[in-house]
VOLUMPA-158566 format. One record per residue (C-alpha): residue in three letters; chain; x, y, z. Coordinates in pm, 1 decimal. Layout:
N
<node r="ALA" c="A" X="X" Y="Y" Z="Z"/>
...
//
This chain:
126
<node r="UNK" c="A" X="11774.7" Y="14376.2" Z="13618.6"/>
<node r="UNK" c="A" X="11915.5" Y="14032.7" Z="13481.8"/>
<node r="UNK" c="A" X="11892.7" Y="13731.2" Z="13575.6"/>
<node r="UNK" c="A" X="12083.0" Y="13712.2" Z="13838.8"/>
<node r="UNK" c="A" X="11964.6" Y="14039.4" Z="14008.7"/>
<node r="UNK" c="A" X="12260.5" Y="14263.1" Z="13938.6"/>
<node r="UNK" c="A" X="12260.2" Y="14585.4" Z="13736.3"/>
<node r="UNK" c="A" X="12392.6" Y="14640.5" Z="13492.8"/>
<node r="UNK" c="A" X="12661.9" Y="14957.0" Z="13414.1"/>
<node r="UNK" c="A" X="12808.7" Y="15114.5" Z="13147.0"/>
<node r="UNK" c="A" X="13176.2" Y="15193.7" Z="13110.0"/>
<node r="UNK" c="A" X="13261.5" Y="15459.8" Z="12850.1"/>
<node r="UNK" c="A" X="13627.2" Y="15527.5" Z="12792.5"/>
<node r="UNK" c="A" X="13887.6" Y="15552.4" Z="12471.9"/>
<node r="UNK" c="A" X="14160.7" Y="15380.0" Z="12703.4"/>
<node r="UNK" c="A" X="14185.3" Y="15044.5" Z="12761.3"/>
<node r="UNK" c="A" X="14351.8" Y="15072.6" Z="13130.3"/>
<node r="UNK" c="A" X="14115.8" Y="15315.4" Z="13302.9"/>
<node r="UNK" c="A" X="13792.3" Y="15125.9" Z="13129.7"/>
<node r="UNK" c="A" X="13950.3" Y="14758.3" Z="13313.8"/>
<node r="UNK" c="A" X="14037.1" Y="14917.5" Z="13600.1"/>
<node r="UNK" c="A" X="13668.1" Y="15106.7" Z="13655.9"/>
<node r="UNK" c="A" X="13477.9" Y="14771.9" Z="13514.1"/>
<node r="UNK" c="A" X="13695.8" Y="14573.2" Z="13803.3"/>
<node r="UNK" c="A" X="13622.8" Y="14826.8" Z="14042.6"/>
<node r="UNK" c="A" X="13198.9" Y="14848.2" Z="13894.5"/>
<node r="UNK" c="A" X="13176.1" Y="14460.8" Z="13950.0"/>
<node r="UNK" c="A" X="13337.2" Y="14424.7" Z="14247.6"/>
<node r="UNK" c="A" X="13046.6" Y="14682.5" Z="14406.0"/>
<node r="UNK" c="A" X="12778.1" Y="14440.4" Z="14240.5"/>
<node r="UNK" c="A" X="12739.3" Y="14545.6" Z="13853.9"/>
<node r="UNK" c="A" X="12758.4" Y="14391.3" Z="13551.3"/>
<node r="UNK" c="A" X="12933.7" Y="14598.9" Z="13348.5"/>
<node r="UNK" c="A" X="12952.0" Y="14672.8" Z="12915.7"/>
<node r="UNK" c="A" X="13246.6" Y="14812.3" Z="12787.2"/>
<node r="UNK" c="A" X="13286.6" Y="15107.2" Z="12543.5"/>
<node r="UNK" c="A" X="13551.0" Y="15225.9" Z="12369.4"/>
<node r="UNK" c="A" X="13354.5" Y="15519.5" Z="12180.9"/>
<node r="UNK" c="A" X="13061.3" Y="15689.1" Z="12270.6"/>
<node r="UNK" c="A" X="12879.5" Y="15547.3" Z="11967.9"/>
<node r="UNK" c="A" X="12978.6" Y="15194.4" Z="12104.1"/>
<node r="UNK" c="A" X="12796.7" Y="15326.8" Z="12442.1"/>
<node r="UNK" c="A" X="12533.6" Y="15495.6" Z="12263.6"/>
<node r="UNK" c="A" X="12442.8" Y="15160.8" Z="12149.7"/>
<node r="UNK" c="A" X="12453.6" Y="14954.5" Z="12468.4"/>
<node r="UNK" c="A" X="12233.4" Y="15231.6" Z="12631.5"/>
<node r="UNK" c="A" X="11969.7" Y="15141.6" Z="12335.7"/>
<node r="UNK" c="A" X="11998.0" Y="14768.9" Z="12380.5"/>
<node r="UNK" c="A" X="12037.5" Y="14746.6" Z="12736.3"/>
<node r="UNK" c="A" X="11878.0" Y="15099.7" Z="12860.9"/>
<node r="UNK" c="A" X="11654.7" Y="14891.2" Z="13110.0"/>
<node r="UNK" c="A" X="11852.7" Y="14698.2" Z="13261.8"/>
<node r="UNK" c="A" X="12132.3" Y="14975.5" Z="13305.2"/>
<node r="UNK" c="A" X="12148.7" Y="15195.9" Z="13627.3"/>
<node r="UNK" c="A" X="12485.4" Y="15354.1" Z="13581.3"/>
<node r="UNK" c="A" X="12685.3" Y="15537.0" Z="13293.1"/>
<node r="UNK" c="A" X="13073.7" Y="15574.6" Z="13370.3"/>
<node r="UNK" c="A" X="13176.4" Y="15798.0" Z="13105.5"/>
<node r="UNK" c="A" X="13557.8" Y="15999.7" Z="13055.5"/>
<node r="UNK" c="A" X="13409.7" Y="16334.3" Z="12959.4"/>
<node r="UNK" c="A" X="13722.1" Y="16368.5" Z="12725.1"/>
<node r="UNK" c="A" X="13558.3" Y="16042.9" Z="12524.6"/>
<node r="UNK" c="A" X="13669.8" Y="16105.5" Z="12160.0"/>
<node r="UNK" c="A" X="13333.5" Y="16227.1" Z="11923.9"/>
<node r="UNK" c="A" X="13220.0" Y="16010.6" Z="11674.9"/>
<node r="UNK" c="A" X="12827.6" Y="16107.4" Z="11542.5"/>
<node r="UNK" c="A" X="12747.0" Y="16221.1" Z="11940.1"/>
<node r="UNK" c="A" X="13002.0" Y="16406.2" Z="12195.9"/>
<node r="UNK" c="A" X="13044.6" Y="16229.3" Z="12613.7"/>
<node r="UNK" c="A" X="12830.2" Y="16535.5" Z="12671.7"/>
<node r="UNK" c="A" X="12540.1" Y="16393.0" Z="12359.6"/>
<node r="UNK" c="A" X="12529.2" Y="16069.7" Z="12570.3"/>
<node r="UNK" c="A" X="12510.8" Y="16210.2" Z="12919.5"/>
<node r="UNK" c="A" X="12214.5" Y="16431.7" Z="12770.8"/>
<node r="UNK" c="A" X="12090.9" Y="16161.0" Z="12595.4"/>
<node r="UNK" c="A" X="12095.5" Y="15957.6" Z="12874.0"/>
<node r="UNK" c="A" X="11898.4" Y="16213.2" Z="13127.5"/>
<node r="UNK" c="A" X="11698.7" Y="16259.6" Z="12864.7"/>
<node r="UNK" c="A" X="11575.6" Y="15946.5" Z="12722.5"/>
<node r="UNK" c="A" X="11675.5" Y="15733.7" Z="13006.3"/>
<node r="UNK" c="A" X="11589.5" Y="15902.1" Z="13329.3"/>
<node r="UNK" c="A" X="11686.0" Y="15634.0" Z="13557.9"/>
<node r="UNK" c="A" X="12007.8" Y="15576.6" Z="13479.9"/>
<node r="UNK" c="A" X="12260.2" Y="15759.2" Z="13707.7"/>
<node r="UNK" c="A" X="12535.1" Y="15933.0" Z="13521.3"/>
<node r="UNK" c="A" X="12910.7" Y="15979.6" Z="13658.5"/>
<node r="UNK" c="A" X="13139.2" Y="16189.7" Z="13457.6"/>
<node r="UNK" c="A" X="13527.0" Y="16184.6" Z="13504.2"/>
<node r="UNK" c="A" X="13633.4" Y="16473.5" Z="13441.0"/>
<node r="UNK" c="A" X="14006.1" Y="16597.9" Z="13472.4"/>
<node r="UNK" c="A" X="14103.2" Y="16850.0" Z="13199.6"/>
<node r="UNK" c="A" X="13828.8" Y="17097.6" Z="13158.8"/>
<node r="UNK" c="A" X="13573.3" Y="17134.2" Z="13475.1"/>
<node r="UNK" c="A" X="13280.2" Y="17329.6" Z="13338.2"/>
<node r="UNK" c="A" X="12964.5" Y="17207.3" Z="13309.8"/>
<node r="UNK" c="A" X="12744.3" Y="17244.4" Z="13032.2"/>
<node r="UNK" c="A" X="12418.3" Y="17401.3" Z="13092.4"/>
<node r="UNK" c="A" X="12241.5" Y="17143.6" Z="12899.8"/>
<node r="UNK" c="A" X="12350.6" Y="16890.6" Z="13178.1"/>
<node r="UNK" c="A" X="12104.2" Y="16833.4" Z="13409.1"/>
<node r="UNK" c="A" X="12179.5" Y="16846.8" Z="13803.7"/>
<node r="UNK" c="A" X="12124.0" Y="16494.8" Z="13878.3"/>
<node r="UNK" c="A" X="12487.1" Y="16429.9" Z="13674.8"/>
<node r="UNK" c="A" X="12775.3" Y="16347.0" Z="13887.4"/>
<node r="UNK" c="A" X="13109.9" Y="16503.6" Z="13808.2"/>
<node r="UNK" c="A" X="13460.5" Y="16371.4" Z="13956.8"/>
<node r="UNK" c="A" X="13755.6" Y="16441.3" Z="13914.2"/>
<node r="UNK" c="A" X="14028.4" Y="16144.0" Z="13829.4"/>
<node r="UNK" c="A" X="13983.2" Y="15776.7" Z="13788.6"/>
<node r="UNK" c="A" X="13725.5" Y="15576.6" Z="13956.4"/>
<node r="UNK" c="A" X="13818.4" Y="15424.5" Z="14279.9"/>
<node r="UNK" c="A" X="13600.5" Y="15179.9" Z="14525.6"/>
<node r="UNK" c="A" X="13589.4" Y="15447.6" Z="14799.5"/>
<node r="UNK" c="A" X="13438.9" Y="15690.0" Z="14537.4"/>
<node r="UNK" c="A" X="13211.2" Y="15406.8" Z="14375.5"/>
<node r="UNK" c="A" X="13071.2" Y="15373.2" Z="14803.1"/>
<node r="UNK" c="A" X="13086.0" Y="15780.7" Z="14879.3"/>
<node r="UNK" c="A" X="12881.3" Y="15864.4" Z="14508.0"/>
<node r="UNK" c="A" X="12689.5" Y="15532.8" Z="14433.0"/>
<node r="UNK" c="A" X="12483.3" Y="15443.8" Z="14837.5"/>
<node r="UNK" c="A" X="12278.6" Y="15178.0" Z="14607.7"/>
<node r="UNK" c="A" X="12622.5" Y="15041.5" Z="14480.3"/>
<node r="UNK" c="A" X="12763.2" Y="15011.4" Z="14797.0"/>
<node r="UNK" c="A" X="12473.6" Y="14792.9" Z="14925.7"/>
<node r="UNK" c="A" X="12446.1" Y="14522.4" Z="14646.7"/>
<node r="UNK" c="A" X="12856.0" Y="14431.4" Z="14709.5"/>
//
């Protein structure tokens, strides 16, 4: 946590207008959020801020750069178990094998009833 108690959350997506509107939505349920544009951009904030972090918003459709959306979400169960992962997800549905069950998958942008419905510990900090 920071210092003012609120988690933090990271926002993974290529476009500018779905990464605003999911960060306004984020900190209006109580987090702090980072913003990527890339997945090595979020790759990065999960190694700086890993601790701290207890959600990864990611557009499964995130451009690859050295790691896939799908690297980091594994990457991200793997190495840092307590973060909770939600995938958007609007083009292609499957899940990967590799992903492990604990990873959220919606369909369509992130909206403040689906931030309540999916994220119980969200809805209680706002």
């Amino acid at each position: 946590m920071c210092s003012d108690n609120k988690p933090y959350a990271v926002v993974a997506n290529r476009d500018a207008l779905p990464r605003i509107e999911a960060r306004n939505i984020l900190e209006d349920a109580g987090y702090l959020v980072l913003e990527a544009a890339g997945v090595d951009e979020a790759k990065t904030l999960l190694d700086l801020h890993g601790i701290m972090v207890e959600l990864l918003f990611i557009d499964h459709r995130i451009p690859p750069e050295n790691l896939t959306g799908f690297d980091l979400i594994s990457y991200s169960t793997q190495e840092l178990p307590h973060i909770e992962v939600l995938v958007t997800s609007t083009a292609n549905k499957a899940r990967p094998d590799y992903i492990a069950d604990e990873v959220m998958f919606t369909e369509g942008p992130l909206t403040a009833s689906l931030v309540k419905e999916l994220l119980p510990k969200a809805a209680s900090k706002s």
